[in-house]
C-alpha positions in Angstrom: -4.7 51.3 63.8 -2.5 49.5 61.3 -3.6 50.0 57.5 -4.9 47.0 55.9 -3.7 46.4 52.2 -5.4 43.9 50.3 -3.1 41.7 47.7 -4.0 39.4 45.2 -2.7 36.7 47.8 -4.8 37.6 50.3 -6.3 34.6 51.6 -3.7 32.3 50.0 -4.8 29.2 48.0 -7.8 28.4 50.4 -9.4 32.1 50.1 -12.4 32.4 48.0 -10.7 34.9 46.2 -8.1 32.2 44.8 -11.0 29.6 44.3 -13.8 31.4 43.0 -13.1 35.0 42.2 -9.7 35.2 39.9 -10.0 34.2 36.4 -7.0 32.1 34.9 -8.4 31.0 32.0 -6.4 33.4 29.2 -9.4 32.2 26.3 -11.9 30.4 28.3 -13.7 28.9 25.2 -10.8 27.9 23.1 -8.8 24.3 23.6 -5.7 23.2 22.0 -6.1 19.7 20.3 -2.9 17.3 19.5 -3.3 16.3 15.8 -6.0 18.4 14.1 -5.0 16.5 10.8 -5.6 13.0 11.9 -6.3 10.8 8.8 -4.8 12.0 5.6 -4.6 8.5 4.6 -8.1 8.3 4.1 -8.4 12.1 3.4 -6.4 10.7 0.1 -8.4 8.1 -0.8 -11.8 9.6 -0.6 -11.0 12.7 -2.7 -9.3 10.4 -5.0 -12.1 8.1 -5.3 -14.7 7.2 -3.5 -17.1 4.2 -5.4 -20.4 3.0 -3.9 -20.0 -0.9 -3.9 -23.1 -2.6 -4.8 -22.5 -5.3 -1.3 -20.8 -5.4 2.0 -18.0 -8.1 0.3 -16.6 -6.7 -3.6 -15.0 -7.6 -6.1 -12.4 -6.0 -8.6 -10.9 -6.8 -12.1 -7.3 -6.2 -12.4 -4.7 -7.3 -15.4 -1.4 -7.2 -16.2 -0.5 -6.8 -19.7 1.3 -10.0 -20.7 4.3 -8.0 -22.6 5.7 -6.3 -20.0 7.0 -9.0 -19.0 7.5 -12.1 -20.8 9.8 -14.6 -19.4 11.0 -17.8 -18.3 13.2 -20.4 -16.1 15.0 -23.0 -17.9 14.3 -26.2 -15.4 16.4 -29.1 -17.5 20.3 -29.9 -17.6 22.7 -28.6 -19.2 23.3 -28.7 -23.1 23.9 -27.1 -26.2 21.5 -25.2 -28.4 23.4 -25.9 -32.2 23.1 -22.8 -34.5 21.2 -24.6 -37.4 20.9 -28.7 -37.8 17.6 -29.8 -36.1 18.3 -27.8 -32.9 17.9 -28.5 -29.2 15.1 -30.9 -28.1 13.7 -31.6 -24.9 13.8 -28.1 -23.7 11.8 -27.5 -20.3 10.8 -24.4 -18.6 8.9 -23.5 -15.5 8.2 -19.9 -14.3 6.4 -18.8 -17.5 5.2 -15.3 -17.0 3.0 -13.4 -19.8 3.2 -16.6 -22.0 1.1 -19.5 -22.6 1.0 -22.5 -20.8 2.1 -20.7 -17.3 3.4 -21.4 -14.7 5.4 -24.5 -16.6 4.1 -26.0 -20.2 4.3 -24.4 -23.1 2.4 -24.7 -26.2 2.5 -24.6 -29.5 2.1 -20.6 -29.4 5.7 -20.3 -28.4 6.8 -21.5 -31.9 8.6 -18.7 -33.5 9.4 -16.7 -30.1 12.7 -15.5 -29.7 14.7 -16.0 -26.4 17.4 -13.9 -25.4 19.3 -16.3 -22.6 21.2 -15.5 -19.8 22.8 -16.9 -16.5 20.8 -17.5 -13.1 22.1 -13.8 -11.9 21.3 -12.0 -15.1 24.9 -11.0 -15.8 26.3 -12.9 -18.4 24.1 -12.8 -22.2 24.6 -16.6 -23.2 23.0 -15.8 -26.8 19.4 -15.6 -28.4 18.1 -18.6 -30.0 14.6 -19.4 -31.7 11.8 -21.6 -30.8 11.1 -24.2 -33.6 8.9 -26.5 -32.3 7.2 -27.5 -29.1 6.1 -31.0 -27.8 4.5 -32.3 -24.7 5.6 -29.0 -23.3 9.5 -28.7 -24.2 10.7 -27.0 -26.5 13.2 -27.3 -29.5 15.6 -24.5 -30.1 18.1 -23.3 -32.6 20.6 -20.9 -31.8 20.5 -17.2 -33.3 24.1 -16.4 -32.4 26.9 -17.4 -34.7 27.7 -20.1 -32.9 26.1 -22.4 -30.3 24.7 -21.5 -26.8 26.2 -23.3 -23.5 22.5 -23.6 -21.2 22.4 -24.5 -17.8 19.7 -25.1 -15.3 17.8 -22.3 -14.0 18.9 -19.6 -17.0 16.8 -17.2 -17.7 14.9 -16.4 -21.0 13.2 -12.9 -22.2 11.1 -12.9 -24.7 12.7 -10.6 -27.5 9.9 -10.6 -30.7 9.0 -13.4 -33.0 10.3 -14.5 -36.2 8.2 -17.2 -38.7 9.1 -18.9 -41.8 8.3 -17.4 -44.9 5.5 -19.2 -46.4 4.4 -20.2 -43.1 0.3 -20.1 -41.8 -0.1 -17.6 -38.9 1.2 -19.0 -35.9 -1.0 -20.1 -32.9 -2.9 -17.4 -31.0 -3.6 -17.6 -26.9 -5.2 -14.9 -24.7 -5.1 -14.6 -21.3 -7.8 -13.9 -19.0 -8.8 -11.2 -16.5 -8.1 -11.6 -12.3 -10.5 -10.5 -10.1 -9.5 -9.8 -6.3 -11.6 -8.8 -3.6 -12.3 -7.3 -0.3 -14.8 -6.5 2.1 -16.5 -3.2 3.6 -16.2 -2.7 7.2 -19.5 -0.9 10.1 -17.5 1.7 12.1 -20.2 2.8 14.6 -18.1 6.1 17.5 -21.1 6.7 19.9 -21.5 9.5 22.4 -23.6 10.7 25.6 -24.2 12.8 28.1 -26.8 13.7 30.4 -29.2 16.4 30.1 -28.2 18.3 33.4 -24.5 18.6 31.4 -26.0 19.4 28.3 -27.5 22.4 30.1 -24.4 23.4 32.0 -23.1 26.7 31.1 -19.2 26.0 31.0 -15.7 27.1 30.4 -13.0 25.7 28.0 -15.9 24.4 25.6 -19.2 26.1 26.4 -21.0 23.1 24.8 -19.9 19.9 26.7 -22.1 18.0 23.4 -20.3 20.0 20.8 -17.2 18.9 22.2 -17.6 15.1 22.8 -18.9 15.4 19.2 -16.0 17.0 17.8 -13.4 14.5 19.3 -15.3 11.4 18.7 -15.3 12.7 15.2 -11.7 12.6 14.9 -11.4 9.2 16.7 -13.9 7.8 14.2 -11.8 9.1 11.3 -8.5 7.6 13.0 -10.2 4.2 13.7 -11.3 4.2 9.8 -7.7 5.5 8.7 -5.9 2.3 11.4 -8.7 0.0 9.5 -7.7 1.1 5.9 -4.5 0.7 6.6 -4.1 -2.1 9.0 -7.3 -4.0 9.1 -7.4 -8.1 8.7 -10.0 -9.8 6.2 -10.8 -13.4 7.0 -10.6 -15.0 4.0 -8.3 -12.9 2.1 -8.3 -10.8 -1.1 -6.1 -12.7 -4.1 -4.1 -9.9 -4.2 -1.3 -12.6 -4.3 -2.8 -14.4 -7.1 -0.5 -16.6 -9.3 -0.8 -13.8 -11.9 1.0 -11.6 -9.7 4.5 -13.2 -10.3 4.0 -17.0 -10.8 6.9 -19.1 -9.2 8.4 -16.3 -7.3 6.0 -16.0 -4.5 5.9 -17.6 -0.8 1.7 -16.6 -0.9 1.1 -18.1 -4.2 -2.0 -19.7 -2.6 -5.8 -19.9 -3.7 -8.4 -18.2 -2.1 -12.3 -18.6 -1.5 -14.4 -15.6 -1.9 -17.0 -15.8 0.5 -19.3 -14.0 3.5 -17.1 -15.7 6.0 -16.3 -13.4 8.3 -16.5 -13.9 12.3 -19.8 -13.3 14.5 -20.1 -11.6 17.1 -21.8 -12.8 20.7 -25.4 -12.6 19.2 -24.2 -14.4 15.8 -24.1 -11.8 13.8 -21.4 -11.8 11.3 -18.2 -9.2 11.1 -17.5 -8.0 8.0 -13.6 -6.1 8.0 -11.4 -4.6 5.3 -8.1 -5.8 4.4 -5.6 -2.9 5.2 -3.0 -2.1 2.4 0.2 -2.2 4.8 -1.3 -5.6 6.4 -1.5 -6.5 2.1 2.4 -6.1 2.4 2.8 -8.4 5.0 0.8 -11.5 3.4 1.6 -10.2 -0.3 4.0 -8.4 -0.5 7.5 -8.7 -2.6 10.7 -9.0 -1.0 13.4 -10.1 -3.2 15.2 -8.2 -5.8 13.4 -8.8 -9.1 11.3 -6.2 -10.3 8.4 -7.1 -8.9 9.8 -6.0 -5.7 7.4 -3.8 -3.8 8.9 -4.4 0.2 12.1 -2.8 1.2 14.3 -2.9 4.1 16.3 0.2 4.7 19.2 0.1 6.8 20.1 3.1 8.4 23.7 2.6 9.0 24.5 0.8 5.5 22.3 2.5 3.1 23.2 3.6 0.1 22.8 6.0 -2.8 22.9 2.9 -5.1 20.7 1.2 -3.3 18.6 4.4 -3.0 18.3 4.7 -6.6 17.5 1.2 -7.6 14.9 0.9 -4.7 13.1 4.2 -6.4 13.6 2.5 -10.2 11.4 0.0 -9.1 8.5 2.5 -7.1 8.3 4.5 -10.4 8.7 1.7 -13.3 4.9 1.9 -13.2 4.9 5.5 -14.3 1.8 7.4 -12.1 -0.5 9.4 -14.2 -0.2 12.4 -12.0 3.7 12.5 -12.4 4.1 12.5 -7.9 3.6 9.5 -6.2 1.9 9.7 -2.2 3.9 8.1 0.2 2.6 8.3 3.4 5.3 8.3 5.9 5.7 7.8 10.5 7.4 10.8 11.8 10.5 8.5 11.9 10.5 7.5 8.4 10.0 11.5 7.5 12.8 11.9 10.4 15.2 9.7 8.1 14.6 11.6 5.0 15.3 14.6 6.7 18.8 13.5 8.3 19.6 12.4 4.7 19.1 15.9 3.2 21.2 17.3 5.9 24.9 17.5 5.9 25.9 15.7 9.1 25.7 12.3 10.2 25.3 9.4 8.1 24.2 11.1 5.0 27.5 13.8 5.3 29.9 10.8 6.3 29.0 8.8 3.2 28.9 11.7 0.5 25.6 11.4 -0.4 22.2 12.9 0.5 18.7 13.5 -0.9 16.9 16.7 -1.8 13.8 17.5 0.0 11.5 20.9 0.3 10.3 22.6 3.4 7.1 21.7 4.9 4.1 22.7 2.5 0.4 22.5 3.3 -1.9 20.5 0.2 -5.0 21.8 -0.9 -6.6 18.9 1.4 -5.9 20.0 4.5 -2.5 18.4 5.4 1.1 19.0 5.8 3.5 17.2 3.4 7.2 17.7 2.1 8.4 16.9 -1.7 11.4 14.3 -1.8 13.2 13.9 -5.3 14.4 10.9 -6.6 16.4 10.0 -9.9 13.0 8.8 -11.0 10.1 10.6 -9.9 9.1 12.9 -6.5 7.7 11.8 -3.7 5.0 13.9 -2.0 6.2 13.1 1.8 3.0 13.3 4.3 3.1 12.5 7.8 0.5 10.5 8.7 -0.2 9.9 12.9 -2.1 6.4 12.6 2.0 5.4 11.6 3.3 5.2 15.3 5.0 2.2 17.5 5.8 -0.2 15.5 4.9 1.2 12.4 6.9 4.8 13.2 10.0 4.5 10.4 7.0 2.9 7.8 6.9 4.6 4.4 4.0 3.7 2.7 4.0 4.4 -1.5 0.5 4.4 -3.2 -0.5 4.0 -6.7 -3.7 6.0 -6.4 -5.0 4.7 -10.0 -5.4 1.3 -8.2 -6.6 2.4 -5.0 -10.1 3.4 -3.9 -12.3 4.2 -1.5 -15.3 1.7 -1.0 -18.3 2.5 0.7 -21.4 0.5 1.0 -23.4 3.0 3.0 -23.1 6.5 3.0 -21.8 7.8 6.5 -24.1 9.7 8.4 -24.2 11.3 11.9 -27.2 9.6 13.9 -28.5 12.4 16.1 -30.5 11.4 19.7 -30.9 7.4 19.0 -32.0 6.7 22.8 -35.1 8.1 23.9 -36.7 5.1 25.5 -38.2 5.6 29.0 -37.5 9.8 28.6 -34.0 9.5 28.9 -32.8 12.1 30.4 -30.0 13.0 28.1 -28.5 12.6 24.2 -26.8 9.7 22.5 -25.3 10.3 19.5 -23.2 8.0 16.9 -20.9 8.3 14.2 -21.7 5.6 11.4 -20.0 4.2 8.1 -20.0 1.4 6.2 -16.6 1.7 4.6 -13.4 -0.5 3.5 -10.4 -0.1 0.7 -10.6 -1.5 -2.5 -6.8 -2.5 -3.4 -5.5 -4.0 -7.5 -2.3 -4.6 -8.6 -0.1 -4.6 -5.6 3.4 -4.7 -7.2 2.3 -1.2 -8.0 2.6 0.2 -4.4 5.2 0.0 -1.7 6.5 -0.1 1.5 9.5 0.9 2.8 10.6 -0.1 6.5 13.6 1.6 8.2 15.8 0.1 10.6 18.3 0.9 12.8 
């Protein structure tokens, strides 16, 4: 009789000893998860500061202080400011910033301000002159050059000191006044369920079907609080482009009405949402080339290491007290950075690149890489919620005017159905959160393009 030998085959795929018997499962209760680090955005921002906002809607104070930048637009034709005589009458002005009378009259408190003048493109110093008298909101000038001063229509004036008469009284005084700006928090409610026959299963890959299902529906609650933070809408708005922002140089100078607004939802109830910071960019945000400039376009054929270092003047004129600014980037943004520290491609080709560190792990609990700039460093953290459209985003935060608000203090509501004896647990993931944004020309976004 012919020997039978039995193989591992034996049977084939049908065979019990291939269905039931073998064991492929190399660590039958561990699973692999995409993205263990799934919000560091909001990882950030609540170890940074997290307030408890005394209603669903909130408000802020924010200021600017008014000598940073003192300015304005010359609006009338042109003339001649005389060096002495009785000077240059009938002066007018518009896009007064951190002076009295804005956004176009000023007042007597301008009398003694010195003006340093120069072209529309800021190129060409035409002089400093002297404010002598102001009325009905022009002004009267003398010169301070030796000589006279050729003006023209839209010149620009900066505001460099004051000088008075001797024997004069003190000069009028003015204040200015604090902003407020607002925003809303936001009910994130990630529910769960399974039977009780399941929950009593004895199984492989996870032994606990409910641990599981609780784990990821953790991490999708954090990701839809980190896509709310950072993209949510607010009906209604924030003032965050406020005229105090940068009066006469912004499309979203407009006034807006804190109120409980908001949308309902089928059984009337109202929606209350937070107003992400990258949608902020998109409503009020800065794109032209001023200083105030806090949205840039980055070119990835044409840019350049001038361009590169003005672009990172203006992200660090507003020095951070912790000396490294976040920026939060999409893995193509972090791809660019990384092509530019290299030595091929467009960073080799035109003779400049950037230095940046291997990847690091912060004390938080995500990855990052350190960027350095002429100005500052740039603490480089990918950041998955920044995919599709928003992969080559950079996002730069001013953590001093950023917080985390929150209304009610999450919690994890354990078994919430139990009518009838259901037969199983529901679970849910709540919060009552939202962002509390000030002073937006203090953080930036940089989008790359192709």
């Amino acid at each position: 009789m012919a020997e039978t030998l039995k193989s591992m085959y034996n049977g084939g795929t049908a065979g019990v000893l291939f269905t039931d018997r073998r064991d492929f499962y190399v660590s039958p209760n561990v699973v692999k998860e995409l993205w263990t680090d799934v919000a560091p955005f909001t990882t950030v921002l609540s170890n940074r500061e997290t307030r408890k906002v005394p209603d669903p809607i909130f408000k802020m104070f924010e200021h600017r202080n008014p000598w940073v930048k003192q300015r304005c637009d010359m609006s009338n034709d042109a003339g001649t400011i005389p060096d002495n005589d009785t000077g240059l009458g009938g002066i007018t002005v518009d896009g007064i910033v951190g002076l009295s009378g804005g956004p176009s009259t000023p007042d007597d408190a301008w009398i003694g301000l010195v003006f340093e003048i120069w072209n529309s493109d800021e190129d060409t110093n035409r002089g400093t002159a002297v404010v002598t008298a102001v009325s009905s909101g022009q002004l009267t000038m003398k010169s301070l050059t030796n000589g006279t001063i050729a003006i023209a229509n839209n010149d620009v004036m900066h505001v460099v000191g004051n000088a008075q008469g001797e024997g004069m009284t003190a000069p009028e005084a003015w204040a200015d006044e604090l902003q407020v700006v607002w925003n809303s928090s936001q009910i994130f409610k990630t529910p769960l369920q399974i039977t009780g026959t399941l929950l009593a299963a004895s199984l492989r890959g996870e032994s606990s079907e409910l641990a599981r299902l609780r784990a990821m529906k953790n991490q999708e609650h954090k990701m839809q609080k980190e896509k709310a933070f950072l993209f949510g809408q607010r009906d209604g708005g924030t003032d965050l482009g406020g005229a105090a922002y940068d009066a006469g140089n912004k499309a979203s100078d407009v006034a807006e009405t804190f109120a409980d607004d908001g949308r309902t939802d089928s059984g009337g109830n109202v929606i209350r949402t937070t107003y992400g910071i990258v949608s902020a960019f998109a409503t009020y945000g800065e794109t032209g080339s001023y200083d105030y400039q806090n949205v840039f376009s980055v070119s990835e054929a044409t840019y350049t290491y001038n361009s590169f270092v003005d672009d990172m003047e203006k992200v660090f004129q507003y020095v951070p007290e912790a000396g490294v600014k976040r920026a939060f980037c999409g893995a193509g943004a972090l791809g660019y950075w990384s092509k530019m520290a290299g030595t091929t491609g467009i960073a080799g080709s035109s003779g400049w690149t950037v230095n940046l560190s291997d990847m690091r792990r912060d004390s938080l609990g995500f990855n990052y890489k350190i960027l350095e700039t002429p100005h500052g460093i740039l603490q480089l953290i990918p950041t998955p919620a920044l995919r599709g459209p928003y992969n080559k985003y950079m996002l730069v935060v001013s953590e001093e005017n950023l917080f985390h608000a929150q209304y009610r203090s999450p919690m994890y509501q354990a078994n919430i159905k139990t009518d009838n004896a259901f037969d199983g647990v529901k679970d849910q993931y709540f919060s009552d959160e939202g962002v509390g944004i000030s002073l937006m020309e203090s953080h930036h976004l940089f989008k790359i393009t192709s």
